[in-house]
N, C-alpha and C positions, 0 to 999 in steps of 0.2 A: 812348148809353143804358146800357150795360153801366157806363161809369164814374157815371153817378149813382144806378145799382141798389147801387152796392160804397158809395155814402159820399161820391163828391168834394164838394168842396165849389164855390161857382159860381164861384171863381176860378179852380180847377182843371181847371174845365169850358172856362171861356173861351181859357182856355192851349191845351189841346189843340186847338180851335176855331182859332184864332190859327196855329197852327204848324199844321193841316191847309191854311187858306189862304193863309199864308206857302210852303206847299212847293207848290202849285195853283200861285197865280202866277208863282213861280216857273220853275217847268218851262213855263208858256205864256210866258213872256216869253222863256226862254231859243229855246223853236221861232220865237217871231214874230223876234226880233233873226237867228237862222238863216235863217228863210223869206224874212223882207223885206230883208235883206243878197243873199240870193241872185237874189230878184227883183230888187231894183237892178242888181244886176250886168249880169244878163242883157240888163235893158232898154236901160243908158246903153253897156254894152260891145259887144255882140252888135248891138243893133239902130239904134241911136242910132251906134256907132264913134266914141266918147268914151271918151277916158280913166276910168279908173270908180278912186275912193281912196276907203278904208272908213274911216270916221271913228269911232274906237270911243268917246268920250265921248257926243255923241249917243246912241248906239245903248243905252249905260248907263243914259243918264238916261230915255231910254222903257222900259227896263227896268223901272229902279228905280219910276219913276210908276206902271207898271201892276200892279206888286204890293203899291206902298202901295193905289191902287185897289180891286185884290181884297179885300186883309186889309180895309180899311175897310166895303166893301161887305157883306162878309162877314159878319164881326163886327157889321153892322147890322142883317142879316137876321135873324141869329140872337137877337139882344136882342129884335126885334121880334116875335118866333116865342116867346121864354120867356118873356119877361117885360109884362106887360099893361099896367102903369103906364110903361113904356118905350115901348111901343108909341102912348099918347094921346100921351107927350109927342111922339115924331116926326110924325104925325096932325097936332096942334095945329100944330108945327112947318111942315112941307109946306103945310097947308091944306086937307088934304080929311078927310072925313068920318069915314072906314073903311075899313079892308083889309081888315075880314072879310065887308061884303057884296058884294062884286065892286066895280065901277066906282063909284067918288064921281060925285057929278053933275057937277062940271066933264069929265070925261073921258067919261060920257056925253052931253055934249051938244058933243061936237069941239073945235073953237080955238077957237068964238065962245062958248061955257060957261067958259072957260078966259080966255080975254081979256075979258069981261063983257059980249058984246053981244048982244040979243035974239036968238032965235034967227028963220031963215026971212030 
């Protein structure tokens, strides 16, 4: 808020936005590749007494996914949040109605509003 009280401009905006959830995912991808590396461990060594070999390409590339995810995610919310003509086209997009009055009616009315069949 402070940067578009001074002037940025909305690309300015986005950037900072972008590099706030590029460093977010980030830092969770770097705990989950720690936490689930160490869980593996524990499980296939410790309890399983299997051999346990840490394969770091894997471990990369769910890294790397989950912080294209975030920035995406991100950067979605946000568009959808400032800007209004952004928001129908994702709306349009998706299928439902609106995000501004709570639940569209397919998610009011569970899987069978959702999948198209009568309700009851």
């Amino acid at each position: 808020m402070i940067l578009k009280t001074l002037g940025a401009t909305r690309l300015r905006l986005l950037t900072a936005y972008a590099i706030e959830y590029l460093l977010i995912g980030t830092a969770t991808a770097i705990f989950g590749v720690i936490g689930g590396s160490l869980a593996a461990w524990l499980i296939v060594a410790q309890l399983m007494h299997l051999s346990f070999t840490w394969l770091p390409a894997p471990a990369l590339a769910a890294a790397l996914a989950a912080v294209a995810v975030t920035v995406t995610l991100g950067l979605t919310g946000t568009l959808c949040g400032s800007w209004p003509e952004t928001r129908a086209n994702i709306e349009k997009f998706i299928g439902f109605a609106t995000f501004r009055h709570g639940l569209s009616a397919p998610a009011r009315h569970g899987i069978s509003g959702i999948m198209g069949l009568p309700d009851g």
